[in-house]
Biopython code that builds the backbone (N, CA, C, O; Angstrom):
import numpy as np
from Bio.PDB.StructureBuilder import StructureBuilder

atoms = [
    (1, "UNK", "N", (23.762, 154.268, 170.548)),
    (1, "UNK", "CA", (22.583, 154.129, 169.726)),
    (1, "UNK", "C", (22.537, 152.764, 169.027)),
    (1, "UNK", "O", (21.446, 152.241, 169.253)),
    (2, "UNK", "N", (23.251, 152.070, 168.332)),
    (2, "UNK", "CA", (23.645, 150.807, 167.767)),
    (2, "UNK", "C", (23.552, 149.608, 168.823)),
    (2, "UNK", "O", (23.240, 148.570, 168.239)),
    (3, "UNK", "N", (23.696, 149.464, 169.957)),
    (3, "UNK", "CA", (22.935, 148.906, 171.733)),
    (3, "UNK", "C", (21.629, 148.757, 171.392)),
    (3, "UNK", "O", (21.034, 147.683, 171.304)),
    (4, "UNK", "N", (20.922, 150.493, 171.088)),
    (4, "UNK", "CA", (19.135, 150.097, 171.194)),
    (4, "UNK", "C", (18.614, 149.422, 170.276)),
    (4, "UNK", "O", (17.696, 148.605, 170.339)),
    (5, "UNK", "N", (19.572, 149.982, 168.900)),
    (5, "UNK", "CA", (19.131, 148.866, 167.893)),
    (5, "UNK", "C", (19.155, 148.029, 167.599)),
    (5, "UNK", "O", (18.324, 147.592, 166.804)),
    (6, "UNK", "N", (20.593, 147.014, 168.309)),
    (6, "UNK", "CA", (20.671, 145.872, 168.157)),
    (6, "UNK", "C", (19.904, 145.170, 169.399)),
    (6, "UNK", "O", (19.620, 143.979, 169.269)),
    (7, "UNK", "N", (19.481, 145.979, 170.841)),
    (7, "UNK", "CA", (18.840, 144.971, 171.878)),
    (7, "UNK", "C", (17.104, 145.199, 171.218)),
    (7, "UNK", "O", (16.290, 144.286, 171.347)),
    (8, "UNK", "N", (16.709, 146.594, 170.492)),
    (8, "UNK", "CA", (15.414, 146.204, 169.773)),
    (8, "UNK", "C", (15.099, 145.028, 169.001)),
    (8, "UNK", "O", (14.201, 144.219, 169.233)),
    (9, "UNK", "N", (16.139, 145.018, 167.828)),
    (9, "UNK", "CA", (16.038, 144.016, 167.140)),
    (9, "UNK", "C", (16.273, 142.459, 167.523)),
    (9, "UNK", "O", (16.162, 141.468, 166.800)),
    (10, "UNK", "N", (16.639, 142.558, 168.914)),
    (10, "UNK", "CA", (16.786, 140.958, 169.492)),
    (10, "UNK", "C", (15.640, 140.878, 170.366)),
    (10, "UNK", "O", (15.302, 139.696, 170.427)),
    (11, "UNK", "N", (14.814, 141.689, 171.142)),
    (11, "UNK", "CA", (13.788, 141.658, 171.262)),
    (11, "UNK", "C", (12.581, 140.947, 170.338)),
    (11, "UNK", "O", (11.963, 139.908, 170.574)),
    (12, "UNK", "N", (12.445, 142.004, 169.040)),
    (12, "UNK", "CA", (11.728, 141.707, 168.019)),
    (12, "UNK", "C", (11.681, 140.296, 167.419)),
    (12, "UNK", "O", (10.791, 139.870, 166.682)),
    (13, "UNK", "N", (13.091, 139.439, 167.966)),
    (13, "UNK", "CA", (13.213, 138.581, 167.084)),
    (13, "UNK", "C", (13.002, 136.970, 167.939)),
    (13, "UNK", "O", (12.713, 135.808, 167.654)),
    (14, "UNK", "N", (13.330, 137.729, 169.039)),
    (14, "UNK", "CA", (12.281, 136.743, 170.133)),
    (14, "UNK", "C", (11.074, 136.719, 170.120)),
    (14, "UNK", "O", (10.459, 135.653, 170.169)),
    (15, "UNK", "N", (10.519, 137.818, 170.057)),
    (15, "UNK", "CA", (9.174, 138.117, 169.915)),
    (15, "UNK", "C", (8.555, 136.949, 168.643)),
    (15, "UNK", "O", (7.958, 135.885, 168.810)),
    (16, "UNK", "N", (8.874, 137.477, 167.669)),
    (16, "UNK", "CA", (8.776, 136.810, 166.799)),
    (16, "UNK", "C", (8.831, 135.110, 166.606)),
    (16, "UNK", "O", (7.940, 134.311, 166.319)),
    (17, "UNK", "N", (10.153, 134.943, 166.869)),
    (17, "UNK", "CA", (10.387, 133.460, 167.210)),
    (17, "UNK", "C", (9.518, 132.680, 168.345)),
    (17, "UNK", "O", (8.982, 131.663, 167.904)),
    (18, "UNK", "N", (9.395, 132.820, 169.036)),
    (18, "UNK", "CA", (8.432, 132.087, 170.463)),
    (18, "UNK", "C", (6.697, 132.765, 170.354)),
    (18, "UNK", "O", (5.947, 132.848, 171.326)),
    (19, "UNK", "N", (6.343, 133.192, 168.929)),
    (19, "UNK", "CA", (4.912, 133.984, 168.752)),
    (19, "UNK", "C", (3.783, 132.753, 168.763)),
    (19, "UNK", "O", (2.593, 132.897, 168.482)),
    (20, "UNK", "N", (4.498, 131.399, 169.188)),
    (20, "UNK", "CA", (3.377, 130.383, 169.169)),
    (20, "UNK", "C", (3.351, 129.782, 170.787)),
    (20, "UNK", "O", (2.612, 129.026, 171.418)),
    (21, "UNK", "N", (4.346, 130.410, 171.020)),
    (21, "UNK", "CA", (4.116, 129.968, 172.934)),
    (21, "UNK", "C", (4.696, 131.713, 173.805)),
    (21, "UNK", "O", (5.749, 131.952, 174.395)),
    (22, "UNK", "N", (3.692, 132.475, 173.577)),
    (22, "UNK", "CA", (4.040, 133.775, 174.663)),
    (22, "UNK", "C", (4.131, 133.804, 175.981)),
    (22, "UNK", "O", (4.108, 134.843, 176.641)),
    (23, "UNK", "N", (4.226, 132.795, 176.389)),
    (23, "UNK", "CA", (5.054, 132.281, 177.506)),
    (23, "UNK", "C", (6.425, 132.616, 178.130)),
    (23, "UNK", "O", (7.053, 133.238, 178.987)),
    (24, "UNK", "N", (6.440, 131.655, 176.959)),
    (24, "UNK", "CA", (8.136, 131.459, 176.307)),
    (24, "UNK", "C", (8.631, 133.144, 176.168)),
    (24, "UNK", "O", (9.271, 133.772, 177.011)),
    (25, "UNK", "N", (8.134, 133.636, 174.872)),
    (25, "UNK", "CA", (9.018, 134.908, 174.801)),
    (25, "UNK", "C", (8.723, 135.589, 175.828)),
    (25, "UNK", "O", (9.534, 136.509, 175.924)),
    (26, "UNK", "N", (7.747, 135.611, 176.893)),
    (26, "UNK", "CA", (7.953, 136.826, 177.944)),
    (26, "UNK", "C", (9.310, 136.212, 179.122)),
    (26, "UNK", "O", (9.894, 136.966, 179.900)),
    (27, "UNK", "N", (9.563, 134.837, 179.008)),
    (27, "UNK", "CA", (10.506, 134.668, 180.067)),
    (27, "UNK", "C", (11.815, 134.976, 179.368)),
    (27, "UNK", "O", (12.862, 135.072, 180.009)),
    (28, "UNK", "N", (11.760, 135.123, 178.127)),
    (28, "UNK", "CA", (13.249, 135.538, 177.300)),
    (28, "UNK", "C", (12.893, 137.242, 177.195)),
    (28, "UNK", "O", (13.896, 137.895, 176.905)),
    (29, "UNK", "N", (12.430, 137.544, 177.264)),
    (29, "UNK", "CA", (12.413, 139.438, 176.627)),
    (29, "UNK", "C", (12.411, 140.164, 177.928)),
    (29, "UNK", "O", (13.094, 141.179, 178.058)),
    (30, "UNK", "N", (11.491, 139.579, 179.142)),
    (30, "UNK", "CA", (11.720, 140.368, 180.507)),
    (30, "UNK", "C", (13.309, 140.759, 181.042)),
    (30, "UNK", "O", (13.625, 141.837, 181.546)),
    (31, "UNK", "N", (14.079, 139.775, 180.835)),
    (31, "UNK", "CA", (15.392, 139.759, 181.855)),
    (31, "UNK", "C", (16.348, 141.339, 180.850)),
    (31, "UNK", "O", (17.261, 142.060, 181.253)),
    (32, "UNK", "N", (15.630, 141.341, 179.549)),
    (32, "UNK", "CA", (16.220, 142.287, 178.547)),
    (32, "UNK", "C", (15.791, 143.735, 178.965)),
    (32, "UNK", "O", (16.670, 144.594, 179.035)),
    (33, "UNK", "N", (14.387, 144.078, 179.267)),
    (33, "UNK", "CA", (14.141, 145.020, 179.702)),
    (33, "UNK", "C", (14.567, 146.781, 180.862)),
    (33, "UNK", "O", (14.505, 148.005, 180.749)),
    (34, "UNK", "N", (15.001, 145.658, 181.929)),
    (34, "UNK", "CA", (15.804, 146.576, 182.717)),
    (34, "UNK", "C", (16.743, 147.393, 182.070)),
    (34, "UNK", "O", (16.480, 148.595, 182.090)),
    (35, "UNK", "N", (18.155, 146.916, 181.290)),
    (35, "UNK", "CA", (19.044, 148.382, 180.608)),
    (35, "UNK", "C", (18.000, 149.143, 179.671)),
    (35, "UNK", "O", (18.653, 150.169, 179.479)),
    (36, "UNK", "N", (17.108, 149.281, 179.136)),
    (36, "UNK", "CA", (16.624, 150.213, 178.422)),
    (36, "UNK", "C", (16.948, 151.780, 178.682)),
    (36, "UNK", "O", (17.534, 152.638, 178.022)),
    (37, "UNK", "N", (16.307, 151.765, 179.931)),
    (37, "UNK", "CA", (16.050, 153.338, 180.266)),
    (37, "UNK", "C", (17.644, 153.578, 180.647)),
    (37, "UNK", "O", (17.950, 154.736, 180.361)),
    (38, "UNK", "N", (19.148, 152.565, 181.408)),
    (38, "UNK", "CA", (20.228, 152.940, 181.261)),
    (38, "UNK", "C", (21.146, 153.217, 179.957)),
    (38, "UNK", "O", (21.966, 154.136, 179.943)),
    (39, "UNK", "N", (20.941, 152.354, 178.874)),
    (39, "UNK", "CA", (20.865, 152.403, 177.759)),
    (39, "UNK", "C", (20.421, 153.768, 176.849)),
    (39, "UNK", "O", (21.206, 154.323, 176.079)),
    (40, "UNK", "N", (19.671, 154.004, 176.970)),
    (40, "UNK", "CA", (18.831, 155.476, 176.623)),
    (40, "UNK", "C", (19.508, 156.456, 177.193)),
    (40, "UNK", "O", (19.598, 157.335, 176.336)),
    (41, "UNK", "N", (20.170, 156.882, 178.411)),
    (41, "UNK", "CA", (20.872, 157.607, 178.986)),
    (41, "UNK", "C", (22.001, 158.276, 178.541)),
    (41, "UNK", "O", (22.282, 159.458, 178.346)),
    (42, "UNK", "N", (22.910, 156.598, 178.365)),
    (42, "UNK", "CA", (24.007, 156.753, 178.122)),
    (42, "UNK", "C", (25.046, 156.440, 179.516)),
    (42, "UNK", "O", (26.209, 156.843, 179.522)),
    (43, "UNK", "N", (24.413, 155.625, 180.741)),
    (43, "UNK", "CA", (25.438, 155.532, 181.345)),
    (43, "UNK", "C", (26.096, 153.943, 181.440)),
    (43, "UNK", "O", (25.572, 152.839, 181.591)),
    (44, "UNK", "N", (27.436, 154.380, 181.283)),
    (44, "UNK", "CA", (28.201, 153.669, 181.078)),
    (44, "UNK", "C", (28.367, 151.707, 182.323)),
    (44, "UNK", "O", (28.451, 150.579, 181.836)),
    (45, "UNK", "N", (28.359, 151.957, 183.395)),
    (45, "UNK", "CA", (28.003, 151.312, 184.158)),
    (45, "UNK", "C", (26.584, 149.878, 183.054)),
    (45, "UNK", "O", (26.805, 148.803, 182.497)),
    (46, "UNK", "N", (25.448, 150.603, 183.221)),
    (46, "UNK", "CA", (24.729, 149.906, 182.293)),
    (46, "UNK", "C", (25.056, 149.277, 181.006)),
    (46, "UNK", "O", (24.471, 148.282, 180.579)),
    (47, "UNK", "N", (25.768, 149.735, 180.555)),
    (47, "UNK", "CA", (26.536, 149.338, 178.988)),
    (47, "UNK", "C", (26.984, 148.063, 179.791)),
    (47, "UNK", "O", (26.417, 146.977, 179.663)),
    (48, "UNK", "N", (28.162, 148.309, 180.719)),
    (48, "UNK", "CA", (28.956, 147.310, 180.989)),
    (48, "UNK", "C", (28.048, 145.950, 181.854)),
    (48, "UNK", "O", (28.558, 144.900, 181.463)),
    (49, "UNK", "N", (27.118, 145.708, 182.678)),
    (49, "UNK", "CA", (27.017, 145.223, 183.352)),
    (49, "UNK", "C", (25.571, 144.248, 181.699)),
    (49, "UNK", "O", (25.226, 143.067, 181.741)),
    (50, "UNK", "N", (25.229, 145.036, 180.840)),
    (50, "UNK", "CA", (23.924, 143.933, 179.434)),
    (50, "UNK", "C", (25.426, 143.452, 178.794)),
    (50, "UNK", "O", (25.265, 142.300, 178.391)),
    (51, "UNK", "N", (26.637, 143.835, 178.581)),
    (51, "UNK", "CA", (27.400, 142.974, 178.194)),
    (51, "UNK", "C", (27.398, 141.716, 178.620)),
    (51, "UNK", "O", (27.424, 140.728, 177.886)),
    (52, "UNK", "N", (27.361, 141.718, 180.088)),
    (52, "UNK", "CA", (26.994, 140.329, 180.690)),
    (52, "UNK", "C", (26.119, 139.642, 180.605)),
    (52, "UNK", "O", (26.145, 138.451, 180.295)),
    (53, "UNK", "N", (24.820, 140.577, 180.981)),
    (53, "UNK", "CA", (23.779, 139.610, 180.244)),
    (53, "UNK", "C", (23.667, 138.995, 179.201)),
    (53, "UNK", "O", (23.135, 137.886, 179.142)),
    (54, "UNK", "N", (24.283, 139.785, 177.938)),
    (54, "UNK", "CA", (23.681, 139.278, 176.970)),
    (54, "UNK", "C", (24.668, 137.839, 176.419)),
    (54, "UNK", "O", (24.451, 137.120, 175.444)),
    (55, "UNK", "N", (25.583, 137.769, 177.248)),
    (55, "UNK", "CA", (26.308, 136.692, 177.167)),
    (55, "UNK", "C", (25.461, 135.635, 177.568)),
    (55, "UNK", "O", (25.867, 134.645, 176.961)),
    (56, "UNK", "N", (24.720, 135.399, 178.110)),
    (56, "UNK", "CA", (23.579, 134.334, 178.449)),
    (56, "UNK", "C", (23.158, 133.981, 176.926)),
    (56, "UNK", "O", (23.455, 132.975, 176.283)),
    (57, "UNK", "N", (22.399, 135.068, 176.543)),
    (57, "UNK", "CA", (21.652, 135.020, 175.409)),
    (57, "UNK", "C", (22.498, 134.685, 173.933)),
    (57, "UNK", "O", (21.812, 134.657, 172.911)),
    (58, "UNK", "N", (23.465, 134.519, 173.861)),
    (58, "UNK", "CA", (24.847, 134.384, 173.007)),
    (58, "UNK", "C", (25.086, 132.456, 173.227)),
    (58, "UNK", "O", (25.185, 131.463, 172.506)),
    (59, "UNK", "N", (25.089, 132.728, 174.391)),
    (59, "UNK", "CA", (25.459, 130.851, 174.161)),
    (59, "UNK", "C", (24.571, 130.128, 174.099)),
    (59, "UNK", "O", (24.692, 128.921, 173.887)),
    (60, "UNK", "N", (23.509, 130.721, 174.271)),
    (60, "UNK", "CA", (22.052, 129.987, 174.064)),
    (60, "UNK", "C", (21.437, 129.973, 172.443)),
    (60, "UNK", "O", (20.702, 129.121, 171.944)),
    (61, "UNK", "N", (22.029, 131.288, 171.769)),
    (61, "UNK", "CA", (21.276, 131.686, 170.561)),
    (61, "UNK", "C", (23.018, 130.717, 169.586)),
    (61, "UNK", "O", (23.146, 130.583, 168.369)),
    (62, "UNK", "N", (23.570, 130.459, 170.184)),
    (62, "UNK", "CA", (24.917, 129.900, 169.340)),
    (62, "UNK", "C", (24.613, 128.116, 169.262)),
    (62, "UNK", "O", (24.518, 127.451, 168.231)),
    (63, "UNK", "N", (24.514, 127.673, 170.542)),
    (63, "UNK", "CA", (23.662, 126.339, 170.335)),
    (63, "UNK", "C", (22.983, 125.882, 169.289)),
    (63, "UNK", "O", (23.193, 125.137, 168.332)),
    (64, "UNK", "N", (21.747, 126.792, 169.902)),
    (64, "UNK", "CA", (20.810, 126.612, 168.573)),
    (64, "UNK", "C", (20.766, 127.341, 167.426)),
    (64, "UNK", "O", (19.702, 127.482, 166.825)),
    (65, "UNK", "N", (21.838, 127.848, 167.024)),
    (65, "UNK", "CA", (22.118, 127.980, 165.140)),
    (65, "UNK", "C", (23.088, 127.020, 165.142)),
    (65, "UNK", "O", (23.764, 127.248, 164.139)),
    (66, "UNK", "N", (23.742, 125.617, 165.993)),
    (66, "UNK", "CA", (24.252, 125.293, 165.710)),
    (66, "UNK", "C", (24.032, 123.687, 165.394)),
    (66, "UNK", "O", (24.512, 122.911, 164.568)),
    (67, "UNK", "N", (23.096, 123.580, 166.430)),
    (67, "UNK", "CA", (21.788, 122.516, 166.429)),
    (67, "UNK", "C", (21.102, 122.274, 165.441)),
    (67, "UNK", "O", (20.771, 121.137, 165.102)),
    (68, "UNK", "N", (20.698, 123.679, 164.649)),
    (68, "UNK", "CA", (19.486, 123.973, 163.861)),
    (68, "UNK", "C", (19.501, 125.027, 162.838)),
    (68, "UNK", "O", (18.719, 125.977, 162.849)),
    (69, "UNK", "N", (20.578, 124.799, 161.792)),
    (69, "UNK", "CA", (20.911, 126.055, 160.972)),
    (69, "UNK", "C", (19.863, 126.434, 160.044)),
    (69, "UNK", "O", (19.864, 127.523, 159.469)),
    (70, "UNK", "N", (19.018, 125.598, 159.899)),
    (70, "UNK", "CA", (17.923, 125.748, 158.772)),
    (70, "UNK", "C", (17.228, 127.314, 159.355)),
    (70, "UNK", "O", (16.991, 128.267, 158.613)),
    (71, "UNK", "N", (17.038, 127.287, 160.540)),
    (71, "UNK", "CA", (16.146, 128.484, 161.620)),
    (71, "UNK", "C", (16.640, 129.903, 160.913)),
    (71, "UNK", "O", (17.840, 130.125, 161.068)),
    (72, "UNK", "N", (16.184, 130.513, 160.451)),
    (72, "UNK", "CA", (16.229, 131.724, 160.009)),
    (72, "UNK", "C", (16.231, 132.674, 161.370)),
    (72, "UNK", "O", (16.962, 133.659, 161.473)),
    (73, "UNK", "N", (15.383, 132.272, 162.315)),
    (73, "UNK", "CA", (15.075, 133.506, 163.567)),
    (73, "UNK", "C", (16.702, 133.310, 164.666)),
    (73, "UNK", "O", (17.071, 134.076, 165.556)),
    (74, "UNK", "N", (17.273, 132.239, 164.260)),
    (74, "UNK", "CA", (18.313, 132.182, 165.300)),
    (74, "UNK", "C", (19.482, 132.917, 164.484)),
    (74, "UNK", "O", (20.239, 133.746, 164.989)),
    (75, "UNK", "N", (19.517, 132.505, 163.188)),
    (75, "UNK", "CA", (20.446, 133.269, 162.905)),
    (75, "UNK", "C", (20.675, 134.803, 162.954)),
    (75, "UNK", "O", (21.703, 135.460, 163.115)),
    (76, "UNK", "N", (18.774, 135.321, 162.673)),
    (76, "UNK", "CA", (19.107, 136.765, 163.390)),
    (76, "UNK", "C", (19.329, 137.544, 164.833)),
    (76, "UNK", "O", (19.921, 138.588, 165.109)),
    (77, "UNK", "N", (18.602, 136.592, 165.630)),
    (77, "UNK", "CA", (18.961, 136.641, 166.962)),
    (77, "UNK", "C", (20.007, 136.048, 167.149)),
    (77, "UNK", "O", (19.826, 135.479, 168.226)),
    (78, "UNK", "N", (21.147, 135.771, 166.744)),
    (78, "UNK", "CA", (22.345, 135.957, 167.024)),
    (78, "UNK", "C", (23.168, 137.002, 166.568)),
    (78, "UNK", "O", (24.055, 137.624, 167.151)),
    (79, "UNK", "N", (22.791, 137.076, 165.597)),
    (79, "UNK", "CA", (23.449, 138.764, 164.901)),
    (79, "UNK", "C", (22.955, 139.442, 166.043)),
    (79, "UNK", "O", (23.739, 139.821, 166.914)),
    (80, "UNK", "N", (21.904, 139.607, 166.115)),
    (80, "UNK", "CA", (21.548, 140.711, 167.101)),
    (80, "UNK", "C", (22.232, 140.993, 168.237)),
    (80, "UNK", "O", (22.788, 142.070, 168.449)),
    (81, "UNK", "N", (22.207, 139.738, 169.237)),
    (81, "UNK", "CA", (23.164, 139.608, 170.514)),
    (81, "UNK", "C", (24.090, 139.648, 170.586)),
    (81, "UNK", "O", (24.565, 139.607, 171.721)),
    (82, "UNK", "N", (25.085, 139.767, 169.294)),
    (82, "UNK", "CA", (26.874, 139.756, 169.063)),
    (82, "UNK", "C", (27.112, 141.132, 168.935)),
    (82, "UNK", "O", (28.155, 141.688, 169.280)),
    (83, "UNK", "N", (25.616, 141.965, 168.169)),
    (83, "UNK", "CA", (26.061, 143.079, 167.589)),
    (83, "UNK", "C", (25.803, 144.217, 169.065)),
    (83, "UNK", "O", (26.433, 145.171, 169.522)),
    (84, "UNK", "N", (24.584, 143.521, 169.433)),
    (84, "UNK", "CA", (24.627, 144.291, 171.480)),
    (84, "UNK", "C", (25.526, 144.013, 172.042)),
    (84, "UNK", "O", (25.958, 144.851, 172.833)),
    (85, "UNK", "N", (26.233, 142.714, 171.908)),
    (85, "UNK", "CA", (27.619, 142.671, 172.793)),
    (85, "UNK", "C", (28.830, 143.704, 172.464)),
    (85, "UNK", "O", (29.439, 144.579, 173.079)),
    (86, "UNK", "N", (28.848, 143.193, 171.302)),
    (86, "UNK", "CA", (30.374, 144.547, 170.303)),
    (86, "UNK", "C", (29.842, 146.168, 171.046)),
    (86, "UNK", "O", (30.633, 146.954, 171.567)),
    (87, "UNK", "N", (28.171, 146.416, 170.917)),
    (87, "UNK", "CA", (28.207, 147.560, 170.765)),
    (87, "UNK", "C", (28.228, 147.984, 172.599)),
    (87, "UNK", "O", (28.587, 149.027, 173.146)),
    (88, "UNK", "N", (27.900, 147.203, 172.957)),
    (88, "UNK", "CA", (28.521, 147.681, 174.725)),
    (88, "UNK", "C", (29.434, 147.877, 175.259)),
    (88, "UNK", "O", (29.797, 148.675, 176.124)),
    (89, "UNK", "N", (30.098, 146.646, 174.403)),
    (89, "UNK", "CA", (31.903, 146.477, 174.872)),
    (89, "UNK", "C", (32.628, 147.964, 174.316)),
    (89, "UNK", "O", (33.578, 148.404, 174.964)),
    (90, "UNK", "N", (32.193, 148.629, 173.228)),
    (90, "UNK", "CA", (32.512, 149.780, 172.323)),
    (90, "UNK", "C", (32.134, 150.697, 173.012)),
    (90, "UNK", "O", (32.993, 151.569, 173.147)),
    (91, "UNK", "N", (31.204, 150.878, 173.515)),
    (91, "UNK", "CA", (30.602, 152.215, 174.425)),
    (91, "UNK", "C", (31.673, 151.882, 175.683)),
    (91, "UNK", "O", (32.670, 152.592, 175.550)),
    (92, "UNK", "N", (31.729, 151.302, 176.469)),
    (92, "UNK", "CA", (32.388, 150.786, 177.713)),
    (92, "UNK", "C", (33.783, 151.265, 177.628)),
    (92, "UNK", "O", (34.296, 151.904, 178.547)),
    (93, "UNK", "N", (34.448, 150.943, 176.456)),
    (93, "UNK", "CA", (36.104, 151.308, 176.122)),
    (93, "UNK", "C", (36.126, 152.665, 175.763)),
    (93, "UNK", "O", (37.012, 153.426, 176.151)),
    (94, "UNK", "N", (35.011, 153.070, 174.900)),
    (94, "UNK", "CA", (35.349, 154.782, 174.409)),
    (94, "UNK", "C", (35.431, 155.259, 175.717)),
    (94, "UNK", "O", (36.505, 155.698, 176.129)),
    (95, "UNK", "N", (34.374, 155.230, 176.469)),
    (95, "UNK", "CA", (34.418, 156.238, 177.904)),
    (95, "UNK", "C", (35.029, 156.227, 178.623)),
    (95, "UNK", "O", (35.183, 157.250, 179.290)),
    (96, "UNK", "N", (35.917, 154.763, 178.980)),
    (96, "UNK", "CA", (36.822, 154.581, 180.005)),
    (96, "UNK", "C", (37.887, 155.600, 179.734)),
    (96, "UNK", "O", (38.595, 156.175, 180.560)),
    (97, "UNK", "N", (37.869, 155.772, 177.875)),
    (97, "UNK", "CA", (39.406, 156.588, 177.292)),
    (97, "UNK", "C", (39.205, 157.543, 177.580)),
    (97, "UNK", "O", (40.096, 158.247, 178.056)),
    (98, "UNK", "N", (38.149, 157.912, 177.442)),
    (98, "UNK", "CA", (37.688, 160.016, 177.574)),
    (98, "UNK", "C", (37.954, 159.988, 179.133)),
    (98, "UNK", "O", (38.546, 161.010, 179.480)),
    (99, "UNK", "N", (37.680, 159.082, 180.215)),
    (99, "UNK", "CA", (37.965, 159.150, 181.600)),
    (99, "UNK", "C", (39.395, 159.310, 181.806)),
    (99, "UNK", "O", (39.676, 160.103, 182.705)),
    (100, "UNK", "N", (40.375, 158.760, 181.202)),
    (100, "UNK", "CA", (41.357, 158.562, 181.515)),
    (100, "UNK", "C", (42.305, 159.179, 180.861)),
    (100, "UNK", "O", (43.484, 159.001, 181.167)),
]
sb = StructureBuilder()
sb.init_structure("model")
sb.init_model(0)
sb.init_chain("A")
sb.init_seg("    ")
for serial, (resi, resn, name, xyz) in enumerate(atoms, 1):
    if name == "N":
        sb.init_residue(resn, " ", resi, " ")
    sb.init_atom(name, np.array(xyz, "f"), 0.0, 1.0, " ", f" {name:<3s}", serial, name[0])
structure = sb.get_structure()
């Protein structure tokens, strides 16, 4: 559950951020879309494979808070993408344990 909320809230915050070129945020929010409905499930596979993705979105959103700290929207879209990463990597390890 902490996945939907943190890939909602990085959504939202793209959304937000690129709201003067919607261009822009549809080529950043599409590639996010696909885990939803795996995400929502609960299967594990999906957890593991937006960890990866969102590693894209991590060195991109780390740049630029690092480029540009004044940006209020990067600093939350990076919270966001660290806190979808933790929370995948966390789903991914609990289940492997209950598997094993």
């Amino acid at each position: 559950m902490a996945a939907l909320g943190a890939l909602a809230l990085l959504i939202g915050t793209i959304a937000l951020w690129n709201a003067a070129n919607p261009w822009l945020a549809v080529v950043f929010i599409v590639p996010l879309l696909p885990p939803l409905p795996g995400l929502w499930r609960g299967r594990p596979y999906t957890y593991a494979w937006t960890s990866l993705l969102v590693l894209a979105y991590l060195a991109g959103l780390i740049t630029e808070f690092w480029s540009n700290p004044a940006r209020g929207y990067s600093g939350v879209a990076l919270f966001a993408a660290a806190a979808l990463f933790v929370a995948c990597l966390a789903f991914v390890r609990l289940r492997s344990r209950e598997g094993a």
